[in-house]
C-alpha positions in Angstrom: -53.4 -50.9 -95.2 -52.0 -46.9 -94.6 -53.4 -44.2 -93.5 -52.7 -40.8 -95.3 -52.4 -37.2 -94.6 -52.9 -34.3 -96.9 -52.4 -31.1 -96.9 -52.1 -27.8 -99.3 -48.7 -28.7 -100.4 -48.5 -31.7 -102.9 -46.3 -33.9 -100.5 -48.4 -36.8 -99.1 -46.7 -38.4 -96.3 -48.1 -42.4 -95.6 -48.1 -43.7 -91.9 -48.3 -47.2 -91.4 -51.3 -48.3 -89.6 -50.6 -49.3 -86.3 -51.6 -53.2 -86.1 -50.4 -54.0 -82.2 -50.7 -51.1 -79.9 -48.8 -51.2 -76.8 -50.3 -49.1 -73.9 -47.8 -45.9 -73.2 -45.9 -47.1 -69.8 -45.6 -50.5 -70.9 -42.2 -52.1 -71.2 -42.5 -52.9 -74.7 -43.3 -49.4 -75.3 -40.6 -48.2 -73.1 -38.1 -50.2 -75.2 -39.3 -49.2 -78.5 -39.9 -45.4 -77.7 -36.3 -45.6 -76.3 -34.3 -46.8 -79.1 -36.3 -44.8 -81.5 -35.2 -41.9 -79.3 -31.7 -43.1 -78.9 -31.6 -43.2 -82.8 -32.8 -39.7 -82.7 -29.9 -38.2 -80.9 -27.4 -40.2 -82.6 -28.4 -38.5 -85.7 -28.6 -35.0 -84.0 -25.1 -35.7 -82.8 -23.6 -36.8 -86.0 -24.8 -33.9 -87.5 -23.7 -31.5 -85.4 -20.1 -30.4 -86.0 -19.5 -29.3 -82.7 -20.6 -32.6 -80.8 -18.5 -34.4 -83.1 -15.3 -32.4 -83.0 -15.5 -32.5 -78.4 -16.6 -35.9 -78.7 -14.7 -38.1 -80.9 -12.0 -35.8 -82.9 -10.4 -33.8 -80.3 -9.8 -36.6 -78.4 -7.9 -38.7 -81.2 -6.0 -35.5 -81.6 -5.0 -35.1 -78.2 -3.6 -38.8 -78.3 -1.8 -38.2 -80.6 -0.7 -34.9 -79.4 0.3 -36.1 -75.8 2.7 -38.8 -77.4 4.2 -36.3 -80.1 5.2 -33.8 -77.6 5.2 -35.6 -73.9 5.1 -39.5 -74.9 9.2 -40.0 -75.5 10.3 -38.1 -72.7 7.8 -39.6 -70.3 9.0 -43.0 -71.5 12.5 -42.6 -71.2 12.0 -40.8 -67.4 10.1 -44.0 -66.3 11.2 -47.0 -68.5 7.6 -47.4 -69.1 5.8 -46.8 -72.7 3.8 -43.4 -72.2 1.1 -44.8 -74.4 -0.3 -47.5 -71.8 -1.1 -44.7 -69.8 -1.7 -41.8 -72.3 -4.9 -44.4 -74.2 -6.7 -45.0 -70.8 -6.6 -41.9 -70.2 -7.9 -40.0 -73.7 -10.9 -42.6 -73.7 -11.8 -40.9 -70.1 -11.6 -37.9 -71.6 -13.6 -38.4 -74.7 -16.4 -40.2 -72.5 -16.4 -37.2 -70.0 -16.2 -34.3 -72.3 -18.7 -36.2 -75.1 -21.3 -36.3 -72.3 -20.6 -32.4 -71.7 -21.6 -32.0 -75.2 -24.5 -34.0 -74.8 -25.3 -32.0 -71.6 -25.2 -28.5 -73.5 -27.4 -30.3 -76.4 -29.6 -31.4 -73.4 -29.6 -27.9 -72.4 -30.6 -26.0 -75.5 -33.5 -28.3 -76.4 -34.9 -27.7 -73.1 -34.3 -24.2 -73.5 -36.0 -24.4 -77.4 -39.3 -26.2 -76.1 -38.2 -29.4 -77.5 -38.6 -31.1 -74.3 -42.0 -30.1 -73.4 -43.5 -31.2 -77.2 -41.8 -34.7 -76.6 -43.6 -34.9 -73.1 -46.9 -34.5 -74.2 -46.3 -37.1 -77.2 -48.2 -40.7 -76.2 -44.5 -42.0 -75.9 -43.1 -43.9 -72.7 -42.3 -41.0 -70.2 -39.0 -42.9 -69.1 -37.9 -43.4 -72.8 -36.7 -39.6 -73.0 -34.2 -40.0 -70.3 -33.0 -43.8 -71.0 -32.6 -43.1 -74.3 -30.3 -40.2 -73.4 -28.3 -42.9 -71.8 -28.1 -45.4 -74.6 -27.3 -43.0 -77.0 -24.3 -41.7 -74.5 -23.5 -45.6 -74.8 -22.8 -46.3 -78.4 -20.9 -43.1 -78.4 -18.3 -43.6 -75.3 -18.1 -47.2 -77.1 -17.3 -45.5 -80.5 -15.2 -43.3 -79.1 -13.1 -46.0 -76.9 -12.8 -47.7 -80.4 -11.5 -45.3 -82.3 -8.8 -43.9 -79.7 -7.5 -47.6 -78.9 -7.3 -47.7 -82.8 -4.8 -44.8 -82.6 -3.6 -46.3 -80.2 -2.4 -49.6 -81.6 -1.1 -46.8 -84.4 1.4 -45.7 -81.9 2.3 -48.9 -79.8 -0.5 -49.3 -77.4 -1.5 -53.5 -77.0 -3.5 -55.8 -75.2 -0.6 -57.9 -73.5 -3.3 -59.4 -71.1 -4.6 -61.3 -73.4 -8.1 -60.6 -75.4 -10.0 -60.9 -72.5 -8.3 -58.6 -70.8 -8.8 -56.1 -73.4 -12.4 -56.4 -73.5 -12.4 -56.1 -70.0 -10.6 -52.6 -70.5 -12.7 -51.4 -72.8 -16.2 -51.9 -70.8 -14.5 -49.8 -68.4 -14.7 -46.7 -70.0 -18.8 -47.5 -70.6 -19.0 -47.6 -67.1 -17.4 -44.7 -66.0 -18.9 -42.4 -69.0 -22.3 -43.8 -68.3 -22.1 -42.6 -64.6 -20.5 -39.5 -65.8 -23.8 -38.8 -68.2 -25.7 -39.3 -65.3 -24.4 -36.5 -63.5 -24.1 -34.4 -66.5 -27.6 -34.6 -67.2 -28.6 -34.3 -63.0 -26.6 -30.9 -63.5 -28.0 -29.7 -66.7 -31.8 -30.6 -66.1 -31.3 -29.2 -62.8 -29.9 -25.5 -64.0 -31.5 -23.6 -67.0 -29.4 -20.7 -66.2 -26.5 -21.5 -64.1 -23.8 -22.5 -65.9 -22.9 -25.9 -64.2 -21.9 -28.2 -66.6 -19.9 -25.7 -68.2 -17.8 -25.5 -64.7 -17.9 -28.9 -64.8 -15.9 -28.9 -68.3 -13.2 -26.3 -66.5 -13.4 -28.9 -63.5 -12.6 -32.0 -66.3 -9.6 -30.3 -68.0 -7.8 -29.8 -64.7 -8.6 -33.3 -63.6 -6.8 -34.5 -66.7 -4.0 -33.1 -65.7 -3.8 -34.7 -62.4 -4.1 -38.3 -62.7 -2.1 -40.9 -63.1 -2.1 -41.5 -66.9 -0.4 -38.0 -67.3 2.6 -39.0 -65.3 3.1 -41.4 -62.9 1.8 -40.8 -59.3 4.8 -40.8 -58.0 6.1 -37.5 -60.4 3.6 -35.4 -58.1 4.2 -33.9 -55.0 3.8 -36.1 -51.9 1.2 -34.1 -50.7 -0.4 -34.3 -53.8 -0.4 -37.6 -54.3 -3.1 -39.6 -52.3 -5.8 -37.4 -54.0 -4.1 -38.2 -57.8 -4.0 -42.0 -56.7 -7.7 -42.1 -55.6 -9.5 -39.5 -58.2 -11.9 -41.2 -60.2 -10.0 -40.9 -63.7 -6.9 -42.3 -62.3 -8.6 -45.4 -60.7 -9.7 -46.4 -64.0 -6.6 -45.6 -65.8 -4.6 -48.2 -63.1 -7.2 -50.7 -63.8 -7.1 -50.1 -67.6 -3.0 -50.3 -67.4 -3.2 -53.4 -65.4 -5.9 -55.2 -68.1 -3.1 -54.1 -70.6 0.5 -54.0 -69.9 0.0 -56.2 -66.6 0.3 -55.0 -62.8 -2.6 -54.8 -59.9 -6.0 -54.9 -61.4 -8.3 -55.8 -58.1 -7.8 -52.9 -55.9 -8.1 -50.1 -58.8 -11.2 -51.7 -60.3 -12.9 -51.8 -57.4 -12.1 -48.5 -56.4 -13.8 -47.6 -60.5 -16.5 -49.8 -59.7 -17.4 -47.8 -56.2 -17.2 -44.2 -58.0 -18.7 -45.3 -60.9 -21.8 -46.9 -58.9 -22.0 -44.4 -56.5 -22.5 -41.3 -59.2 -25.3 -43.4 -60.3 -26.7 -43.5 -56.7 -26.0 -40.2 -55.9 -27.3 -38.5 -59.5 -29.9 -40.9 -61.1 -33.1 -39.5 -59.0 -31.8 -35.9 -59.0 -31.6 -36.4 -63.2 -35.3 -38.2 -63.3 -36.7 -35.9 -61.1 -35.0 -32.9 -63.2 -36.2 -34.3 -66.3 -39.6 -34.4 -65.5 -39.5 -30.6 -64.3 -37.8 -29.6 -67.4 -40.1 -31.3 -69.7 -43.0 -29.9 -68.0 -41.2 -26.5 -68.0 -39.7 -25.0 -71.0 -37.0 -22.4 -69.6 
């Protein structure tokens, strides 16, 4: 049995009648509404040249960029192959500057009034957020795909075994998912100031201090406690030990800490941000 609506124009859209509702902050609705939401954005991504370009394109480029024009020579100055370095750190990069995207996306349907029409739908209040999270999810994982894929292209491997590998790749997820946290916290939290665009300028220099750019030791010595203990180059060590070999416990745990405290530090200022924004177009 459907119900049908008609209007002036000869299109007749059918809606299914609904045989099992679920009331609206119920955790079956929550789940539902979510991924419904999640596919949502995915689609708004994909079709949005833009988003796609910062967020999976540029960074395949800039792989294979950094090993045209730096990889050799970094190689040959360390006896090390450049790309166990050069892959960590690109799938940072896409994660981060994918969720920047997202975060300027964020920002114009907020600004458009998108926000507020979705807040007064009978959907899960929580799904618009978490959905915004899953759907940062499958892309840092899509992402992480395709740039080990170039990777392997240009000599990258899992010489830890496949474990090992899968290990590396989860890391990326974690660290982008904490990362969307904060870009969200920041763009919920500013119609007008430009903070995540800062944080972009704050990203590209980042990536050129860490330790999948160069070695740590290439930096000045003064330099070179704050390149060791950055965020990024945590989870590049931990990523290069899961690969080529080396220390794995103290870097991870060091990813683990930043990557768990963003998501202490930002999760209530981005719920708390949402709801504001949703209830107030800008």
């Amino acid at each position: 049995m459907t119900t049908e609506y008609r209007s002036d124009s000869p299109a007749t859209v059918t809606f299914p009648e609904v045989i099992e509702p679920h009331p609206e902050n119920s955790l079956t609705a929550l789940f539902s509404h979510s991924l419904l939401q999640t596919k949502r954005l995915l689609l708004r991504w994909a079709r949005d040249p833009y988003t796609m370009l910062q967020a999976i394109v540029y960074p395949a480029l800039m792989l294979l960029m950094f090993w045209a024009v730096l990889g050799i020579s970094i190689t040959k100055a360390t006896g090390v192959n450049s790309v166990f370095g050069t892959v960590p750190m690109i799938t940072l990069v896409g994660a981060m500057f994918g969720s920047i995207a997202g975060g300027l996306s964020l920002k114009k349907e907020w600004a458009d009034g998108l926000l507020s029409r979705f807040w007064v739908l009978p959907v899960h209040r929580a799904s618009g957020l978490l959905s915004r999270l899953m759907a940062e999810s499958v892309r840092i994982v899509l992402t992480t795909v395709l740039i080990i894929a170039v990777g392997f292209a240009i000599g990258f491997r899992f010489n830890q075994g496949i474990l090992a590998g899968i290990a590396l790749m989860l890391l990326p997820l974690l660290f982008g998912v904490s990362f969307a946290t904060m870009v969200t916290a920041l763009a919920v939290n500013a119609a007008k100031a430009p903070l995540v665009e800062i944080l972009s300028l704050l990203c590209t220099l980042l990536l050129f201090f860490n330790s999948g750019f160069v070695p740590t030791g290439a930096y000045p010595t003064w330099l070179q406690p704050f390149v060791e203990n950055q965020p990024m180059s945590c989870a590049i060590d931990a990523m290069k030990g899961l690969s080529m070999g080396g220390p794995v416990a103290e870097p991870l745990l060091k990813t683990i800490a930043w990557s768990v405290g963003g998501l202490l530090i930002f999760t209530y200022p981005a719920v708390r941000g949402y709801r504001r924004a949703a209830g107030n177009p800008a």
